[in-house]
Backbone bond lengths (Angstrom), bond angles and torsions (degrees), N, CA, C in turn:
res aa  C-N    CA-C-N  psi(-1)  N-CA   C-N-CA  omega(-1)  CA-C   N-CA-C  phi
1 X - - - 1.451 - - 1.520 111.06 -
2 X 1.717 127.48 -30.99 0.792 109.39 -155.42 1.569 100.88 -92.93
3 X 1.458 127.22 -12.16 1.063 134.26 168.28 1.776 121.12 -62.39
4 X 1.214 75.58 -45.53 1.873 80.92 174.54 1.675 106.09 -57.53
5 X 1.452 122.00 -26.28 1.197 96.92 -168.53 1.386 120.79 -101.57
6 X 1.615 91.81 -3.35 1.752 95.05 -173.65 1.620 101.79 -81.88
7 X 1.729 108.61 -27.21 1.449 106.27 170.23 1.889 111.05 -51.51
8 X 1.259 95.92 -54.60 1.721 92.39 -163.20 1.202 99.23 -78.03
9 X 1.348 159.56 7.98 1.450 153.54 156.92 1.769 106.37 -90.94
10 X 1.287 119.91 -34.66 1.750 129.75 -176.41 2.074 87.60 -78.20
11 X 1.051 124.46 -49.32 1.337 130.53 -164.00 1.909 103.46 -57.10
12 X 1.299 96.70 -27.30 1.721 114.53 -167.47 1.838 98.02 -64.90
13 X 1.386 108.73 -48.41 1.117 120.76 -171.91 1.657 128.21 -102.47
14 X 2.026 91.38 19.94 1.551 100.90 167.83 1.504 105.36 96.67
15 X 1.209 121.19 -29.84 1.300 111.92 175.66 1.697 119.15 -95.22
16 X 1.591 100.91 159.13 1.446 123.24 -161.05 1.765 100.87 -128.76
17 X 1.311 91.48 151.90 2.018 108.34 178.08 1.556 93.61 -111.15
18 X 1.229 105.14 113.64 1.650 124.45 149.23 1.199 110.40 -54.00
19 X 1.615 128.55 95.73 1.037 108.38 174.64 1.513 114.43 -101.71
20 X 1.478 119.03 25.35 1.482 103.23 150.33 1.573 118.45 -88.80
21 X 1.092 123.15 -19.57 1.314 137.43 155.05 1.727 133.56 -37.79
22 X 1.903 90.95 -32.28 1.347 99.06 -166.33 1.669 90.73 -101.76
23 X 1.790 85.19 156.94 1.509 98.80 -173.72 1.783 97.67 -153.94
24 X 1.910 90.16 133.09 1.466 104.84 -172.50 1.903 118.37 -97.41
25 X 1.084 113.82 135.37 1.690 91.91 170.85 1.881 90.93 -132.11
26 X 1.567 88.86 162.40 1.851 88.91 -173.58 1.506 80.72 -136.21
27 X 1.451 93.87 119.83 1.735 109.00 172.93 1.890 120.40 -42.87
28 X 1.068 132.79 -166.16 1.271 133.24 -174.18 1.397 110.22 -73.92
29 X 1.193 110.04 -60.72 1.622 103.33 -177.99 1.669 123.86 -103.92
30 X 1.007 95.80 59.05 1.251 116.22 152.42 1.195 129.89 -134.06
31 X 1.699 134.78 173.96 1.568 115.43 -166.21 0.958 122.88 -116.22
32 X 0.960 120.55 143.43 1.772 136.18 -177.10 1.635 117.18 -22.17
33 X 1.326 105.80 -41.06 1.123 119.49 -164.54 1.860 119.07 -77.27
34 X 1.353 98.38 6.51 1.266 99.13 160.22 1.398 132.46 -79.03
35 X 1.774 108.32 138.54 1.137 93.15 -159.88 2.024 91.54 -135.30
36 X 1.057 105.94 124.37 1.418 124.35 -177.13 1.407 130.10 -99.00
37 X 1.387 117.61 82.80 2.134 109.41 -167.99 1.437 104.66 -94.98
38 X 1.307 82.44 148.40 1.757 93.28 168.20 1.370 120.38 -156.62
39 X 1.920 111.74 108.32 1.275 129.75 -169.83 1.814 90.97 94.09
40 X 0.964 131.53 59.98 1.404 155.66 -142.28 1.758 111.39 -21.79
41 X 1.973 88.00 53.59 1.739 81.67 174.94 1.975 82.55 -126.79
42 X 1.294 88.16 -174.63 1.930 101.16 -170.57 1.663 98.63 -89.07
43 X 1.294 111.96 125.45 1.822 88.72 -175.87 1.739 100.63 -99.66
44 X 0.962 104.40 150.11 1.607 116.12 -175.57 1.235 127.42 -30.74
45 X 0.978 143.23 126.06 1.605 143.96 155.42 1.553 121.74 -76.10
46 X 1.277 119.50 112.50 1.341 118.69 166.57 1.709 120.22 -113.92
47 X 0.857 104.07 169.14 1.432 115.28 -169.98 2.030 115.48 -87.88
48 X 1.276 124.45 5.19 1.174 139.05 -151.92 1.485 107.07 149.64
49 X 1.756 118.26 152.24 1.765 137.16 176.25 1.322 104.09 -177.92
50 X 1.496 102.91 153.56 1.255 98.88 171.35 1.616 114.80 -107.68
51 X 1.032 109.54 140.27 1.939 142.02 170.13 0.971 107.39 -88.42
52 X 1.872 128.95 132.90 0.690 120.29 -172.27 1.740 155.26 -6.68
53 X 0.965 106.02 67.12 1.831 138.31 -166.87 1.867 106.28 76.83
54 X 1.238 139.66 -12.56 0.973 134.20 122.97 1.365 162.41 9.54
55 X 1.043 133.36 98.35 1.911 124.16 -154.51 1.489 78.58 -93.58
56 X 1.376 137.77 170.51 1.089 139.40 119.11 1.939 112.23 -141.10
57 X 1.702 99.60 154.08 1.429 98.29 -145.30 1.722 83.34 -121.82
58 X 1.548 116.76 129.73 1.559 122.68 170.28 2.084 105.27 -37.56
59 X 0.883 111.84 -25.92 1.486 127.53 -154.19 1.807 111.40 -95.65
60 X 0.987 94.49 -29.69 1.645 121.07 -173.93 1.422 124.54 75.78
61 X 1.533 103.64 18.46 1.570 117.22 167.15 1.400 122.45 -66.76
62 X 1.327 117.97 137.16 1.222 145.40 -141.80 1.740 86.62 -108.97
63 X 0.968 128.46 -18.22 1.375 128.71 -152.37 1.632 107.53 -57.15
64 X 1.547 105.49 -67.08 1.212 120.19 -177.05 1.281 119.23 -42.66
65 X 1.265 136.87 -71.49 1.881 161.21 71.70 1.794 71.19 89.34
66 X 1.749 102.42 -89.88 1.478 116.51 -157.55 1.858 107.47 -68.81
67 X 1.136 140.19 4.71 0.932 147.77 -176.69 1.541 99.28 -102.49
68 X 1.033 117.17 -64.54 1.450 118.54 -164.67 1.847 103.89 -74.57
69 X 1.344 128.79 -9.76 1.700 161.42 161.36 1.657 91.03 -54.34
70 X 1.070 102.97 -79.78 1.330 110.07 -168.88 1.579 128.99 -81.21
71 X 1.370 114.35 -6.75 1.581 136.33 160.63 1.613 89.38 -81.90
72 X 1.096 135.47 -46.07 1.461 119.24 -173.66 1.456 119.83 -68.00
73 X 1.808 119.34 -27.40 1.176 124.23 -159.66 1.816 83.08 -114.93
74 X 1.139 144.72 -0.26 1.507 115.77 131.75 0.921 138.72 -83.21
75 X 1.556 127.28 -43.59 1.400 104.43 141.40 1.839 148.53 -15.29
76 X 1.277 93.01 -27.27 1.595 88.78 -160.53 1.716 75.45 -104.63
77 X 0.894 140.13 5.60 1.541 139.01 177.01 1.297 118.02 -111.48
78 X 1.539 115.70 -14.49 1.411 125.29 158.24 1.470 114.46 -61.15
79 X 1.571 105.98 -41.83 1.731 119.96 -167.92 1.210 89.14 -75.37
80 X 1.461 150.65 -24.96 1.673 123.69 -172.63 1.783 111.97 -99.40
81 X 1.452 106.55 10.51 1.669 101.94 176.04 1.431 119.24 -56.92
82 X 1.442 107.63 -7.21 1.979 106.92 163.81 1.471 85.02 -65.63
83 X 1.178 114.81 -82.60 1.698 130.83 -160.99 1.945 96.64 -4.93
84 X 1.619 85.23 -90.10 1.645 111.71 175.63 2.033 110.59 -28.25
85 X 0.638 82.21 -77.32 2.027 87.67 -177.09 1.836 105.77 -59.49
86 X 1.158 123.24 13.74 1.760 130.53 -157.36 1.470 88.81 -109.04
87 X 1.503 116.34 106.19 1.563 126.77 -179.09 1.365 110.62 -80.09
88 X 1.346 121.13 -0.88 1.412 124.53 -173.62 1.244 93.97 -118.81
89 X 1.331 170.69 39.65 1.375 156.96 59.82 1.033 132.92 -39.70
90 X 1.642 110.77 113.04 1.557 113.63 175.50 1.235 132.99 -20.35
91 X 1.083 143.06 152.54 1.427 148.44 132.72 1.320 123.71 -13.22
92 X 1.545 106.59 -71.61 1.353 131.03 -165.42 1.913 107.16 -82.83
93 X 1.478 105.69 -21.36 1.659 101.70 165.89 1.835 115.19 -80.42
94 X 1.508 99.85 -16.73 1.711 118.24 -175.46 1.331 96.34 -72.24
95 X 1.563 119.65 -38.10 1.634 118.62 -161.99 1.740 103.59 -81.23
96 X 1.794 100.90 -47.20 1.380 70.75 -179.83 1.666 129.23 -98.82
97 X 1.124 107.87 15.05 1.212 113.11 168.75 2.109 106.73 -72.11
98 X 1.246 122.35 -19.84 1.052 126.84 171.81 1.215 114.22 -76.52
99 X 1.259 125.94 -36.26 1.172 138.18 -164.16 1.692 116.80 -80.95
């Protein structure tokens, strides 16, 4: 219901919900059987997405979150192996730039 109405009040003022765009998750304790349309089709249920740079998991697992945390912070540690192998930078500017 509450979708239907933000459509027909957002619709007043020209705007529209993509609802292939839109995507539903229903936390742990609640039931499956919810069912949410928008532009009068059912929009998807997934199990986890990310929000603004964000994992978040129907479940409240942290798992993903710290995976994609730590794929980000090797990566960005792959890009400084000039830095690291660079015989003309200190030691002690190497440490705390790691740090």
């Amino acid at each position: 219901m509450m979708t239907e109405e933000v459509e027909k009040v957002s619709g007043k003022v020209g705007l529209r919900m993509n609802a292939g765009k839109c995507e539903t998750m229903v936390s742990n304790n609640w039931e499956d059987s919810t069912v949410i349309t928008a532009e009068g089709t059912n929009v998807k249920m997934v199990e986890d997405f990310c929000y603004l740079g964000s994992h978040k998991s129907r479940t409240g697992s942290c798992d993903k979150e710290c995976m994609v945390r730590i794929g980000k912070a090797a990566s960005s540690f792959g890009r400084l192996s000039n830095i690291w192998k660079n015989k003309n930078i200190k030691l002690t500017v190497k440490i705390r730039l790691y740090e």
